[in-house]
VEXVOPA-659644 format. One record per residue (C-alpha): y, x, z; residue in one letter. Coordinates in nm, 3 decimals, m for minus. Layout:
<pts>
<pt c2="Y" c1="X" c3="Z" residuo="A"/>
...
</pts>
This chain:
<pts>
<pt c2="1.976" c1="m2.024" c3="m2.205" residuo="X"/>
<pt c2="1.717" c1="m1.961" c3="m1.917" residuo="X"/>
<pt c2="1.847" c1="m1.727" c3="m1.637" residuo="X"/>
<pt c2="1.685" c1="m1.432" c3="m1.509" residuo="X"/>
<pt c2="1.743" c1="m1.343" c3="m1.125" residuo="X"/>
<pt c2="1.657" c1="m0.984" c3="m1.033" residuo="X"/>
<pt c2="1.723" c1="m0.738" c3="m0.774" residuo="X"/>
<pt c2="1.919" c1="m0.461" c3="m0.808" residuo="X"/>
<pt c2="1.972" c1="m0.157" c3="m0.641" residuo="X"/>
<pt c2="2.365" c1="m0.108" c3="m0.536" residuo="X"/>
<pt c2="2.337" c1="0.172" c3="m0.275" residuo="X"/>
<pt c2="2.061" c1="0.377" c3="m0.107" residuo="X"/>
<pt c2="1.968" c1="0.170" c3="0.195" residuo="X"/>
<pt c2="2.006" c1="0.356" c3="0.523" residuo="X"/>
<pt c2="1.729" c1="0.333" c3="0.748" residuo="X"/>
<pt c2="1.534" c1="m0.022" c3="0.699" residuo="X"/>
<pt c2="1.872" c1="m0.173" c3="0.611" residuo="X"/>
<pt c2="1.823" c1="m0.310" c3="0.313" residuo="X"/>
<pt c2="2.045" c1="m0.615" c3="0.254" residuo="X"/>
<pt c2="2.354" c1="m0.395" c3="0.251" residuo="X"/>
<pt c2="2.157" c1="m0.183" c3="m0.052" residuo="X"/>
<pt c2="2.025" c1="m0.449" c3="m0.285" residuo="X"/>
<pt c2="2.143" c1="m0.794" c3="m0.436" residuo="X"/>
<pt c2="1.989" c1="m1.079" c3="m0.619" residuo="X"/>
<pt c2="2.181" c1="m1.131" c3="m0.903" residuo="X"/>
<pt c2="2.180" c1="m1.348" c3="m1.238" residuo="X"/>
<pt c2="2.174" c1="m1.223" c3="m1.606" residuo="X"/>
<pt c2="2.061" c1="m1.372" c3="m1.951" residuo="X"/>
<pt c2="1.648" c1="m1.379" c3="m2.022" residuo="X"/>
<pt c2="1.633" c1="m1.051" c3="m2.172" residuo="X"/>
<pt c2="1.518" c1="m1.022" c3="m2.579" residuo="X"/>
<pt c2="1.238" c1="m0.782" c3="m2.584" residuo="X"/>
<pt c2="1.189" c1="m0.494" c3="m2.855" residuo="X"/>
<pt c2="0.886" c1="m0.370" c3="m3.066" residuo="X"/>
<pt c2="0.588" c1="m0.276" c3="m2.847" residuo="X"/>
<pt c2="0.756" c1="m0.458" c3="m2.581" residuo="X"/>
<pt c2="0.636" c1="m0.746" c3="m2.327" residuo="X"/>
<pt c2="0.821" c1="m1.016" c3="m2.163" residuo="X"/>
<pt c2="0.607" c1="m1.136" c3="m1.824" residuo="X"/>
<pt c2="0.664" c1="m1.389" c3="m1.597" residuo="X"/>
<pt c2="0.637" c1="m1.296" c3="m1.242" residuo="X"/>
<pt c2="0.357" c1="m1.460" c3="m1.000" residuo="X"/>
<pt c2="0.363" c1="m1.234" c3="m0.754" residuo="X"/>
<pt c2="0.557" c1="m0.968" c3="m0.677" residuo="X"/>
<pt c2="0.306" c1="m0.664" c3="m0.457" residuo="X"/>
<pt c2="0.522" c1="m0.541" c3="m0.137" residuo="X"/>
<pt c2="0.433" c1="m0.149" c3="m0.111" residuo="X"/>
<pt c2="0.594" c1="0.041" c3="0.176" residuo="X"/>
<pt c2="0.590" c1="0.348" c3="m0.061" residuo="X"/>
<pt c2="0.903" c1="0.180" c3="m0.281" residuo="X"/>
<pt c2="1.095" c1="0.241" c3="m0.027" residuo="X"/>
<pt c2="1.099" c1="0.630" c3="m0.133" residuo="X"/>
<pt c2="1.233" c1="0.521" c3="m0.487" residuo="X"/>
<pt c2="1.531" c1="0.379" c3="m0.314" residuo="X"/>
<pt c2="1.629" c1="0.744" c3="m0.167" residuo="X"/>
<pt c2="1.835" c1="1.001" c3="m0.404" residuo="X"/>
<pt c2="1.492" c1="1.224" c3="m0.261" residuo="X"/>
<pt c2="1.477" c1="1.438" c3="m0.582" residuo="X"/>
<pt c2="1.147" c1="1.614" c3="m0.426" residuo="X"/>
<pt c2="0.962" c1="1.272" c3="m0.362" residuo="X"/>
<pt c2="0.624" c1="1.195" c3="m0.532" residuo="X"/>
<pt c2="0.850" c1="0.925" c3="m0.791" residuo="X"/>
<pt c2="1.193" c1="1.003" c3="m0.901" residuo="X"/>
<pt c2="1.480" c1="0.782" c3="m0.764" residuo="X"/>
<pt c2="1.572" c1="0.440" c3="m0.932" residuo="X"/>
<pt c2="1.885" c1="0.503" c3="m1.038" residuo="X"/>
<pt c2="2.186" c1="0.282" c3="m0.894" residuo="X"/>
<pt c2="2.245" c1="m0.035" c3="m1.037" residuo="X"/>
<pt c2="1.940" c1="m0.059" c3="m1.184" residuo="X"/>
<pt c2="1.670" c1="m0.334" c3="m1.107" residuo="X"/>
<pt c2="1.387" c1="m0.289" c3="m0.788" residuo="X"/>
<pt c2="1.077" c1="m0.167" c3="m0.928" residuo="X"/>
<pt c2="0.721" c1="m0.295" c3="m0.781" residuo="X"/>
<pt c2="0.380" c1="m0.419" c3="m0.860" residuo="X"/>
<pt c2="0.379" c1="m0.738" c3="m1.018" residuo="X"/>
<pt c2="0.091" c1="m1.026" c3="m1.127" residuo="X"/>
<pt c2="0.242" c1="m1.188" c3="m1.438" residuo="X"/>
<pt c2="0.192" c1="m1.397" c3="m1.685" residuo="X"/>
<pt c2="0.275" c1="m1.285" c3="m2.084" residuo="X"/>
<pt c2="0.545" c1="m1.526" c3="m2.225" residuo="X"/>
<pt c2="0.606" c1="m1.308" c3="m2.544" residuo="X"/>
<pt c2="0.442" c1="m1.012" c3="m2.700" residuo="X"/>
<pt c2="0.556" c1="m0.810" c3="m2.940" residuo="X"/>
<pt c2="0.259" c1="m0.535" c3="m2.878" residuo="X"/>
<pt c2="m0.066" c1="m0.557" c3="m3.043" residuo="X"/>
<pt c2="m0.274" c1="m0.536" c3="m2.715" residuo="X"/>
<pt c2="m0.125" c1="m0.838" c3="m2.560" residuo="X"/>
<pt c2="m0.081" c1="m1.195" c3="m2.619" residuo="X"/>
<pt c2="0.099" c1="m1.487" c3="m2.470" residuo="X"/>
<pt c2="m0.105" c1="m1.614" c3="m2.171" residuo="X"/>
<pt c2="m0.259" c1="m1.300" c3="m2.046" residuo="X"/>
<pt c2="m0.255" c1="m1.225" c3="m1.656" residuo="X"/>
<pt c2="m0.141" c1="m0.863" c3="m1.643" residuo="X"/>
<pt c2="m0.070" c1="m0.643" c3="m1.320" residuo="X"/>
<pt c2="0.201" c1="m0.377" c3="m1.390" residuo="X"/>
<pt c2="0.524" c1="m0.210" c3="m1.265" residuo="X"/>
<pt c2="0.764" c1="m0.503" c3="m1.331" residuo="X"/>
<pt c2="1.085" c1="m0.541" c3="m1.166" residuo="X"/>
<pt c2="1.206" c1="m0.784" c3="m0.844" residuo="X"/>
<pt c2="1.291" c1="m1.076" c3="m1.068" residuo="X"/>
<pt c2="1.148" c1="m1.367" c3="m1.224" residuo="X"/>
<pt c2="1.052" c1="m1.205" c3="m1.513" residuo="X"/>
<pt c2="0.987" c1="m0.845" c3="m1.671" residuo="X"/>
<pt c2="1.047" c1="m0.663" c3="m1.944" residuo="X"/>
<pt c2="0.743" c1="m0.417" c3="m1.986" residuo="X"/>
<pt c2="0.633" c1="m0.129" c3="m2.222" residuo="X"/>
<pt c2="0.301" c1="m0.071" c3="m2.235" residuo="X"/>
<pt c2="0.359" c1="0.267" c3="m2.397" residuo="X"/>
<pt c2="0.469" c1="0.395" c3="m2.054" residuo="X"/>
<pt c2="0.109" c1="0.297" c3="m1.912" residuo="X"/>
<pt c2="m0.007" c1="0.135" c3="m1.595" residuo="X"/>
<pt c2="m0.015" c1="m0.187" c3="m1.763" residuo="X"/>
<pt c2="m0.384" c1="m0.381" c3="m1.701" residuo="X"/>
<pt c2="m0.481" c1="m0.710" c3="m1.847" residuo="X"/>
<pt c2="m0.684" c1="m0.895" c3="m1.609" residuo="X"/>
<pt c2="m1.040" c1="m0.999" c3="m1.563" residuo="X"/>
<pt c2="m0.908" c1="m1.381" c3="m1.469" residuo="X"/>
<pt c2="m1.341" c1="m1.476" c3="m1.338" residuo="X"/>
<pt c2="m1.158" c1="m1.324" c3="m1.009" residuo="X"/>
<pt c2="m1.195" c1="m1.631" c3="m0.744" residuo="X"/>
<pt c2="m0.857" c1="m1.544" c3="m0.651" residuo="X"/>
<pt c2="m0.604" c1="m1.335" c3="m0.848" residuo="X"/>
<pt c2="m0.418" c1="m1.229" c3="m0.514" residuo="X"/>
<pt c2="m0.706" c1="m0.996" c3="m0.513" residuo="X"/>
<pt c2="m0.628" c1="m0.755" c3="m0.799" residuo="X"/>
<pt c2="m0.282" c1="m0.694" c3="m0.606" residuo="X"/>
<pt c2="m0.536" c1="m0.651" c3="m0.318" residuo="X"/>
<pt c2="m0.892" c1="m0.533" c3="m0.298" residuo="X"/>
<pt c2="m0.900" c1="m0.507" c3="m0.625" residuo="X"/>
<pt c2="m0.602" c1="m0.296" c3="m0.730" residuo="X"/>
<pt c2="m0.426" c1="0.028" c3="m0.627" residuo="X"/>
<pt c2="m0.472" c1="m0.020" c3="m0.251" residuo="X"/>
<pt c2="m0.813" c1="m0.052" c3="m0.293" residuo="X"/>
<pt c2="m0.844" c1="0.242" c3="m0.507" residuo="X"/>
<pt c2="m0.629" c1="0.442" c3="m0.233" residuo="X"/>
<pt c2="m0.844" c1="0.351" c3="0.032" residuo="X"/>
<pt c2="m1.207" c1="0.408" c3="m0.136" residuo="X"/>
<pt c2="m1.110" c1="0.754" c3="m0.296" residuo="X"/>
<pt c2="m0.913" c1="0.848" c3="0.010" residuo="X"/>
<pt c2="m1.145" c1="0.800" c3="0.248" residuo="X"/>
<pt c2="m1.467" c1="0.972" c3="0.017" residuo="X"/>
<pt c2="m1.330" c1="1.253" c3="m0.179" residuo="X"/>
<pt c2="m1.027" c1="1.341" c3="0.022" residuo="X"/>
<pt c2="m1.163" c1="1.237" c3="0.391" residuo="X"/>
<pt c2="m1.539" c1="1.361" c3="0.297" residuo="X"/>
<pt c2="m1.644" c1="1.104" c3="0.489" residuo="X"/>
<pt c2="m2.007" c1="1.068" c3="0.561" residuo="X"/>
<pt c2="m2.227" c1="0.834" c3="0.792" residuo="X"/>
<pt c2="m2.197" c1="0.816" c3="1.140" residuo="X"/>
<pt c2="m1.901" c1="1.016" c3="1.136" residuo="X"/>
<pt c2="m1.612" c1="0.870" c3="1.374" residuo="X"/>
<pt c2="m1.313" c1="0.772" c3="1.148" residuo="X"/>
<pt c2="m0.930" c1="0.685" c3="1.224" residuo="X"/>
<pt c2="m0.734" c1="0.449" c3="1.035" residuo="X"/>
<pt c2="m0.317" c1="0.412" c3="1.108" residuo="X"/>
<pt c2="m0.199" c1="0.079" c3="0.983" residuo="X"/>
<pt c2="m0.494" c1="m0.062" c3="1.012" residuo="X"/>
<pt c2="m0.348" c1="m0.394" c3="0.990" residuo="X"/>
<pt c2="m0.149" c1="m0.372" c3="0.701" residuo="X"/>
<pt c2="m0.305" c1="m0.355" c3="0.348" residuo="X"/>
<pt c2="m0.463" c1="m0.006" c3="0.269" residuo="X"/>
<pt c2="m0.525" c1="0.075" c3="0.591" residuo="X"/>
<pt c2="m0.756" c1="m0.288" c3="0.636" residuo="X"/>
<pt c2="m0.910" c1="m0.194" c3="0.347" residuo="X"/>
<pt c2="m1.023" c1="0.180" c3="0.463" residuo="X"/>
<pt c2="m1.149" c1="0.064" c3="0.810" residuo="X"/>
<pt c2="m1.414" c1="m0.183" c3="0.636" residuo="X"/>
<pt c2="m1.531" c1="0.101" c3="0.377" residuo="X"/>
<pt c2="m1.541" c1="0.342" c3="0.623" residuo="X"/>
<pt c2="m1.776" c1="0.072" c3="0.817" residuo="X"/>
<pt c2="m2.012" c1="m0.050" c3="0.515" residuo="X"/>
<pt c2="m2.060" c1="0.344" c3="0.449" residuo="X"/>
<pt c2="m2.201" c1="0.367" c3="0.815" residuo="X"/>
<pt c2="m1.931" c1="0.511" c3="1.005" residuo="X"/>
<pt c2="m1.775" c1="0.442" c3="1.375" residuo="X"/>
<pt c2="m1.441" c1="0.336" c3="1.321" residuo="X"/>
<pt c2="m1.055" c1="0.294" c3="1.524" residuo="X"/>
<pt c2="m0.794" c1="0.113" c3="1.386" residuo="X"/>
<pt c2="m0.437" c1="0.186" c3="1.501" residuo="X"/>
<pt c2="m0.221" c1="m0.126" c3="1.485" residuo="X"/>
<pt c2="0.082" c1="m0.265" c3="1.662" residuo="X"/>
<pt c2="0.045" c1="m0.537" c3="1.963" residuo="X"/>
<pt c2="m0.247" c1="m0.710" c3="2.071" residuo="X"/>
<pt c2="m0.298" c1="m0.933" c3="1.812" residuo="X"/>
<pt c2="m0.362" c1="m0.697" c3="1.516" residuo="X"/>
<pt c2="m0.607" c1="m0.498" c3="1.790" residuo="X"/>
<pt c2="m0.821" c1="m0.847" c3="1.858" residuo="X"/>
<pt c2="m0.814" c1="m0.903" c3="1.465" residuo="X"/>
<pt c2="m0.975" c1="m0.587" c3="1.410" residuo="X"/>
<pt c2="m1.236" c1="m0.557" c3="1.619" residuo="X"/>
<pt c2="m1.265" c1="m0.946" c3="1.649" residuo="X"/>
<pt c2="m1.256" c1="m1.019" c3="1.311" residuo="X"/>
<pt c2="m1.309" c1="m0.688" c3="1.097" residuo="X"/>
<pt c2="m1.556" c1="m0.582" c3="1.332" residuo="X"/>
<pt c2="m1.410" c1="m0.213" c3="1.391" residuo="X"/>
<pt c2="m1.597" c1="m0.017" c3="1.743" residuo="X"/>
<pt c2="m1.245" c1="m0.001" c3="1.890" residuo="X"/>
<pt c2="m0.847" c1="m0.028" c3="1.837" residuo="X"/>
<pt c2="m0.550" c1="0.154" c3="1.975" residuo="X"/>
<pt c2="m0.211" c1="m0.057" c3="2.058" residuo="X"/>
<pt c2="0.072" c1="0.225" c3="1.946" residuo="X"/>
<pt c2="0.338" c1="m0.005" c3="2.127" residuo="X"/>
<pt c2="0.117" c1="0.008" c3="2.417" residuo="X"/>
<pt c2="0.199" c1="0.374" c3="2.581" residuo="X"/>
<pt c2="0.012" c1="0.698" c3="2.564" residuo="X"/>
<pt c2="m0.152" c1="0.676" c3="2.170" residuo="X"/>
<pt c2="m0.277" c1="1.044" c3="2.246" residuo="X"/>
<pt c2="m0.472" c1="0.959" c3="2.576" residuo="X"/>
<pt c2="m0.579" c1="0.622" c3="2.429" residuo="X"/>
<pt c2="m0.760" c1="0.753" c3="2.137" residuo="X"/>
<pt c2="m0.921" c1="1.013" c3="2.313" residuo="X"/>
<pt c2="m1.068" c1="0.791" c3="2.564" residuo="X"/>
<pt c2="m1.221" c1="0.632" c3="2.283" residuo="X"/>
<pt c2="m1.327" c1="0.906" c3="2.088" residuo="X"/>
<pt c2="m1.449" c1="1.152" c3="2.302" residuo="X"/>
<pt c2="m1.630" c1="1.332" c3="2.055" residuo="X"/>
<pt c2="m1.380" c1="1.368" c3="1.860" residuo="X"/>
<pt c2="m1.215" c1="1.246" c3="1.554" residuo="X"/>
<pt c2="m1.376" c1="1.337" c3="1.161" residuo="X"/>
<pt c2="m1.200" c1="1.172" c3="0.958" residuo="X"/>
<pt c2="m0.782" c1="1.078" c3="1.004" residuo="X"/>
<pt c2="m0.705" c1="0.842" c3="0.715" residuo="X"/>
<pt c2="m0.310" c1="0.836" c3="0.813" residuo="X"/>
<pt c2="m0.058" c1="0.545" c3="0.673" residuo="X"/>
<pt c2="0.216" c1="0.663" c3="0.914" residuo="X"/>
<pt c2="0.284" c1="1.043" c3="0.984" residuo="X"/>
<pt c2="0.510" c1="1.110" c3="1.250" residuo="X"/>
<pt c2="0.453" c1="1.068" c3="1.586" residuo="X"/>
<pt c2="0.074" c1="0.907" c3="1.533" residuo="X"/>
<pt c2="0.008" c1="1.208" c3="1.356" residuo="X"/>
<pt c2="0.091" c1="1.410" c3="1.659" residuo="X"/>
<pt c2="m0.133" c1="1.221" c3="1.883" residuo="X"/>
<pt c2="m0.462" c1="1.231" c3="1.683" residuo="X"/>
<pt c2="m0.435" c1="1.596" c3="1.589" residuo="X"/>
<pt c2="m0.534" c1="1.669" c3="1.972" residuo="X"/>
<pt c2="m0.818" c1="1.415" c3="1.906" residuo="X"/>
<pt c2="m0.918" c1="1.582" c3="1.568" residuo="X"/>
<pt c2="m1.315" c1="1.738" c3="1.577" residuo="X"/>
<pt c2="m1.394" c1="2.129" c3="1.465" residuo="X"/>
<pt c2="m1.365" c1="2.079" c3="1.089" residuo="X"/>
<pt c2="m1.192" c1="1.719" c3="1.097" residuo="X"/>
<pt c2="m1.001" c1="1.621" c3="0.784" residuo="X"/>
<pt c2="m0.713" c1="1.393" c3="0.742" residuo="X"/>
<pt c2="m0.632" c1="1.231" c3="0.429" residuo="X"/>
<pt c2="m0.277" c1="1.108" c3="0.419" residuo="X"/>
<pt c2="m0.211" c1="0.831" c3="0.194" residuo="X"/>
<pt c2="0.113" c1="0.742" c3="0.354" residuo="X"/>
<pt c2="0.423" c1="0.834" c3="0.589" residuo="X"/>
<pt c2="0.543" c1="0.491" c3="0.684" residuo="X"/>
<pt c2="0.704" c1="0.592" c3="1.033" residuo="X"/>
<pt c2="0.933" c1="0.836" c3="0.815" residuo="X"/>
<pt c2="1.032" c1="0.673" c3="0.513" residuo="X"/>
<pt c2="1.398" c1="0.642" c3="0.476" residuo="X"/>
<pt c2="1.488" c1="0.937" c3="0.766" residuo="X"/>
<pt c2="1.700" c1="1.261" c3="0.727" residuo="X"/>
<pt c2="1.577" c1="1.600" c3="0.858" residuo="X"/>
<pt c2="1.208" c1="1.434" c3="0.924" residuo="X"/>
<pt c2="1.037" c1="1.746" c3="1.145" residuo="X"/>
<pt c2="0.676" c1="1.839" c3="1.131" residuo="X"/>
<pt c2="0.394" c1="1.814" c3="1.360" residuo="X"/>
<pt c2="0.487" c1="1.888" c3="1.736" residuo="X"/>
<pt c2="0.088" c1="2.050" c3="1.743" residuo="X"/>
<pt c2="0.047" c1="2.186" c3="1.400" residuo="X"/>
<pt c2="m0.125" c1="2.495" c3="1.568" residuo="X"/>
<pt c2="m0.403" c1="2.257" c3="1.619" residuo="X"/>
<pt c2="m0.445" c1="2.302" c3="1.215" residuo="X"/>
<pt c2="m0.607" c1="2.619" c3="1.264" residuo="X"/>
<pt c2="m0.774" c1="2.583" c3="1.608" residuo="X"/>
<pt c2="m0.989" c1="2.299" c3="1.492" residuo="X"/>
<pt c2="m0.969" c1="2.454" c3="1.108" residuo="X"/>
<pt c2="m0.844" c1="2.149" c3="0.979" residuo="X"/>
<pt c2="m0.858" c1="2.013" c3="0.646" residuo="X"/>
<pt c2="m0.480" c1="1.785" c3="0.576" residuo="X"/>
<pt c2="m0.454" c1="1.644" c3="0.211" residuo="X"/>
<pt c2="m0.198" c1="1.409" c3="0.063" residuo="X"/>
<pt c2="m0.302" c1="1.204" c3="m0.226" residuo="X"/>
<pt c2="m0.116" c1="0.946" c3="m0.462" residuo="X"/>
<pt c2="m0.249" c1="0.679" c3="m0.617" residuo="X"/>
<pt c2="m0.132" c1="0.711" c3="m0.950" residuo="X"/>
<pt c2="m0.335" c1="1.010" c3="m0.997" residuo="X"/>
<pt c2="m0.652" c1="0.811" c3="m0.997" residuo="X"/>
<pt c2="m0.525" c1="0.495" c3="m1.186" residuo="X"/>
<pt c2="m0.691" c1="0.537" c3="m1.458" residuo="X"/>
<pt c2="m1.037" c1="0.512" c3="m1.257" residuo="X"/>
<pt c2="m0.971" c1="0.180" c3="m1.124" residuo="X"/>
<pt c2="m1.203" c1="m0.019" c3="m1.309" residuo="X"/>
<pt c2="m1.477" c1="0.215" c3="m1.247" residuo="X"/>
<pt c2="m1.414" c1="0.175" c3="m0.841" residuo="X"/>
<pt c2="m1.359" c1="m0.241" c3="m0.893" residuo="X"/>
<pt c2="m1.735" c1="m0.235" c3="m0.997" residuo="X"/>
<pt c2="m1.859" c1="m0.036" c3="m0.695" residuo="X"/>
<pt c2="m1.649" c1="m0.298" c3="m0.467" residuo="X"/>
<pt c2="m1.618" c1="m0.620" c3="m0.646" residuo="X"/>
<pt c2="m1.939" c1="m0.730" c3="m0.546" residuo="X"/>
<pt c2="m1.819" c1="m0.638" c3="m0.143" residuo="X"/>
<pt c2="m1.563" c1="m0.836" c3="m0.199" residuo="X"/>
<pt c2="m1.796" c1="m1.146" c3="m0.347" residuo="X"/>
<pt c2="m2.073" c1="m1.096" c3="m0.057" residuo="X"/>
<pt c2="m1.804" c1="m1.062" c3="0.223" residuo="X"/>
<pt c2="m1.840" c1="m0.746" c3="0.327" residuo="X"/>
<pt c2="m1.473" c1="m0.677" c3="0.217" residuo="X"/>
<pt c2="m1.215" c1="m0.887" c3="0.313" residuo="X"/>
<pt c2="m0.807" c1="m0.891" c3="0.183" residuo="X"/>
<pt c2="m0.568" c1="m1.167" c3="0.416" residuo="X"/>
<pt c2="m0.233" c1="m1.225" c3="0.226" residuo="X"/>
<pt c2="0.090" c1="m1.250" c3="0.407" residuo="X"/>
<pt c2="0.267" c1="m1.524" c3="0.216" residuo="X"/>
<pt c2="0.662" c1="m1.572" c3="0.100" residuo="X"/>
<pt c2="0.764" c1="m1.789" c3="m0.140" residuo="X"/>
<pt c2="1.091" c1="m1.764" c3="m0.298" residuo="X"/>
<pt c2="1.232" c1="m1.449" c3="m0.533" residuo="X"/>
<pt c2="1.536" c1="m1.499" c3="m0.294" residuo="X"/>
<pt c2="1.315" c1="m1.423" c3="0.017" residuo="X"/>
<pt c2="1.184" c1="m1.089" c3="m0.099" residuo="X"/>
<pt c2="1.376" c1="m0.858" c3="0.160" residuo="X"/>
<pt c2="1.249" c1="m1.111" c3="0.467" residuo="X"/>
<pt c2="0.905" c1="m1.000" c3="0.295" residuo="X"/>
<pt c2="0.965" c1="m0.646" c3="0.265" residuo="X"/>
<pt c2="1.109" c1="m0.580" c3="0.614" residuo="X"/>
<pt c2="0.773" c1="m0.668" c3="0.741" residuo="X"/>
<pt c2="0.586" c1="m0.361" c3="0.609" residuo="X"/>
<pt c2="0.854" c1="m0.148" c3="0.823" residuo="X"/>
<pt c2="0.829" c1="m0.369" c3="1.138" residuo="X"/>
<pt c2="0.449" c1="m0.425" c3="1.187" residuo="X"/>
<pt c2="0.503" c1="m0.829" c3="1.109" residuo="X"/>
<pt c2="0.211" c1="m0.861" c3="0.859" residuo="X"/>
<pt c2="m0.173" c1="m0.855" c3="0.842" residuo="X"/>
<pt c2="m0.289" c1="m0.791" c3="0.506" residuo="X"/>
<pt c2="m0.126" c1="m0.758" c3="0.204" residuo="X"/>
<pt c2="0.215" c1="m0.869" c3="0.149" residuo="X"/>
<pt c2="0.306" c1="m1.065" c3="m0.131" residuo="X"/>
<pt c2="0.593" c1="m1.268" c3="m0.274" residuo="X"/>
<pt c2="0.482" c1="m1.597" c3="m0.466" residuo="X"/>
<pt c2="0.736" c1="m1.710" c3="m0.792" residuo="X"/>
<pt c2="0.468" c1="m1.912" c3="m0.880" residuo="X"/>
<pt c2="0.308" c1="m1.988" c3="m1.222" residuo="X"/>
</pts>
């Protein structure tokens, strides 16, 4: 009988200490039911937004995973059985599996896409190509307003979405600062990536930094992080500026988070703040792959991939999306 490892969840982590709070354990393969799939696991997609389904947060944007129950995330799989009419055996799939080797899914629950495999490399639709390139394109136009020559902000600028919102915000003709941790993330970006300036947050004063290099102000805040970057760009925010915040990174996992130390500057500069989730706008994904699929072929777009193999590596993986340790996307290889 072939084993199934998967993570489970024993006990809300506190702060980013997760080994104490999950465990790789062993059970039969699972048998699947009517109109349901059984994947296995290629890659397993590292969001730092799971880390809210591991709270007992009832007022969250996703409810809590229950204790003892498996680690939900994005997965890349491949169908092994099918006992639903709109899959078969051999299909590459991207869904919300579980941390394991293989997944039981139910495509009557949704968010379940079979994949177009003439991708040059499948990493991509857990990538540029998937829900943080969704987040970043409809963040940054319909929530950010962004237009050309407009000076934008990205937090995490390193890390998945964020890398992916700095280069649309630069093919749609804006100037554009990445904030990322250490020097080596700020000579990737503007090295690399080609972004008009970066901001080191371990480096001091993140306030007096940014606004030496946007004097004029900031238009558009696409924020990954909250917290205290939040307080130092909304000095920095233009007359009308707009923030779009995708993300709260610096907070996840805290009790008793407070608000912004200058939220009066919310009405001084009659700011625009919105939160968005991705989910809202899954169902438009294919629609935005065809406006940047063909960024992505002519290099305009670029997605790096931070690496781990091994199901039994996972937390070494997912620490690094709390600690600043990756560029890119973050993935976990099982392989085929």
């Amino acid at each position: 009988m072939t084993i199934n490892r998967i993570w489970r969840l024993e006990a809300y982590p506190k702060g980013n200490d997760f080994a104490s709070a999950v465990r790789l354990s062993e059970q039969p393969m699972p048998a699947i039911g009517d109109g349901e799939l059984l994947v296995k696991n290629v890659y397993l997609s590292l969001d730092a937004g799971t880390r809210m389904w591991m709270t007992a947060r009832e007022d969250s944007y996703s409810a809590p995973t229950p204790l003892g129950s498996a680690v939900i995330g994005f997965v890349l799989a491949r169908v092994v059985q099918s006992r639903h009419p709109g899959f078969k055996p051999g299909d590459l799939v991207r869904a919300y599996g579980q941390w394991a080797d293989y997944s039981v899914l139910v495509p009557a629950h949704g968010d379940i896409w079979v994949l177009d495999e003439s991708v040059a490399d499948m990493r991509q639709h857990a990538g540029v190509l998937g829900p943080n390139g969704w987040t970043a394109y409809v963040g940054l136009l319909e929530y950010g307003r962004m237009q050309p020559g407009e000076t934008v902000l990205v937090s995490a600028a390193a890390g998945a979405t964020g890398l992916l919102a700095a280069q649309i915000a630069k093919i749609a003709g804006s100037r554009v600062i990445g904030i990322a941790g250490g020097p080596e993330k700020g000579r990737f970006l503007t090295e690399q990536i080609g972004l008009d300036a970066s901001v080191d947050h371990r480096a001091g004063d993140v306030e007096a930094a940014l606004r030496a290099v946007a004097p004029g102000g900031i238009d558009v805040y696409f924020d990954n992080v909250g917290g205290p970057l939040l307080d130092a760009a909304l000095p920095n925010m233009a007359l009308r500026g707009r923030i779009a915040v995708c993300g709260l990174v610096s907070t996840y996992g805290r009790e008793g988070v407070p608000g912004p130390a200058r939220y009066d500057l919310v009405l001084m500069r009659r700011l625009n703040i919105a939160g968005f989730f991705s989910p809202d706008f899954y169902g438009r994904g294919e629609a935005i792959n065809r406006l940047t699929r063909p960024w992505l072929e002519d290099g305009r777009i670029t997605m790096p991939f931070d690496i781990t193999d091994g199901l039994e590596n996972v937390l070494v993986a997912y620490a690094k999306l709390f600690t600043g340790g990756n560029i890119g996307k973050v993935l976990v290889h099982l392989g085929e």
